[in-house]
N, C-alpha and C positions, 0 to 999 in steps of 0.2 A: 417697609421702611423707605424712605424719603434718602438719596444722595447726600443730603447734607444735616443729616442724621447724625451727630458727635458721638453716639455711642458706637457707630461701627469704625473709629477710627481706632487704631493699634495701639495698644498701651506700651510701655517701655519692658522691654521682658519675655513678648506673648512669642510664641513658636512661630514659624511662617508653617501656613498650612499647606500638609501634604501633596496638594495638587491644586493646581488653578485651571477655572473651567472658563475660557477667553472669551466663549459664547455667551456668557453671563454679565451682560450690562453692570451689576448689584456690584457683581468681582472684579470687571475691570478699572471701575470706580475705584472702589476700595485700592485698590494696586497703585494707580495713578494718584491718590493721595498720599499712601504710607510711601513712595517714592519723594514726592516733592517734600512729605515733614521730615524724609533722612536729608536730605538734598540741602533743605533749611537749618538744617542741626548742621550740617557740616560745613554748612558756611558761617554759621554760628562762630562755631569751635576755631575756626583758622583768623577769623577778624578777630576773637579773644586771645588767638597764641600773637599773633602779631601787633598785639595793641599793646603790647608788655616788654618791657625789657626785658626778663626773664626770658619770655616766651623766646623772642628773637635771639639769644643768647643761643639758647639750646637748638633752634632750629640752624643755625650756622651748626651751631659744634657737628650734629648729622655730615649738613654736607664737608666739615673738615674731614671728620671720619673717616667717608665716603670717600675721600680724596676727589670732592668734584672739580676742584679747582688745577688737578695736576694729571701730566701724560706720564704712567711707569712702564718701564720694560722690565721683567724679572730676570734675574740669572741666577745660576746654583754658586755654591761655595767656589768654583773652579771657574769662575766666569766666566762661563758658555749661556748663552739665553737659553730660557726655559718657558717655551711657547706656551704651554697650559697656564703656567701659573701669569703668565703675559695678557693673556685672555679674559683670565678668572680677574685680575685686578683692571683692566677694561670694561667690564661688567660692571664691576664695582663702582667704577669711576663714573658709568654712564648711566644708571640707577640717581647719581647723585646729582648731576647735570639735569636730569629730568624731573627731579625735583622743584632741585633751583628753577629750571624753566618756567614748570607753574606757579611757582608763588611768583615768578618775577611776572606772569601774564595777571596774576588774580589781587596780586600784594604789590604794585610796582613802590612805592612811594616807601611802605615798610621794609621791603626788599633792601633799596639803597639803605635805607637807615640802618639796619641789621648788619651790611657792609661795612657802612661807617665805624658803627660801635665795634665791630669786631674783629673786622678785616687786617691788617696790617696794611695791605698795599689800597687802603680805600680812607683809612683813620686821618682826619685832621689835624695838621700839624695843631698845638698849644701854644706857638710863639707867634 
């Protein structure tokens, strides 16, 4: 079979096989293509969630979630801080910061927009 053979390309569903043999021209092919058609899906998927109101909607509500947009220190009932749980929502918060980062490198233009529509400290006054 020929490299650009469409029957060895991966259909949506197939297992990834057990073992890859790097020495194999046929296989590294194949690799390097079922890579670029995920790679192309997944640019797909992210130009579709951000072409949409909707989409942008919910991808903010994440990073509110996430609390990307805010610095927390926890404390317990007794208001003494509580460095784990100070940590664990730093995590949290920077999970969501690194989200935000990529779309704001991949989405810049949606990005703002998705600000606009939903942000408070970004929304356009109506007067």
């Amino acid at each position: 079979m020929s490299e650009d053979d469409a029957t060895d390309l991966p259909m949506p569903g197939d297992p990834e096989p057990a073992f890859f043999d790097a020495g194999d021209p046929a296989a590294v092919g194949k690799r390097r293509r079922t890579a670029k058609i995920k790679e192309m899906e997944t640019g797909r998927f992210w130009d579709q969630v951000f072409a949409s109101e909707v989409g942008r909607r919910e991808m903010y509500g994440l990073l509110r979630d996430a609390k990307a947009f805010e610095v927390r220190f926890a404390c317990g009932p007794n208001g003494f801080p509580q460095s784990e749980a100070t940590w664990f929502q730093a995590g949290e918060s920077d999970w969501g910061r690194r989200m935000a980062d990529t779309w704001m490198v991949r989405h810049p233009a949606e990005f703002i927009l998705m600000l606009q529509e939903n942000d408070p400290r970004f929304k356009k006054d109506s007067k």
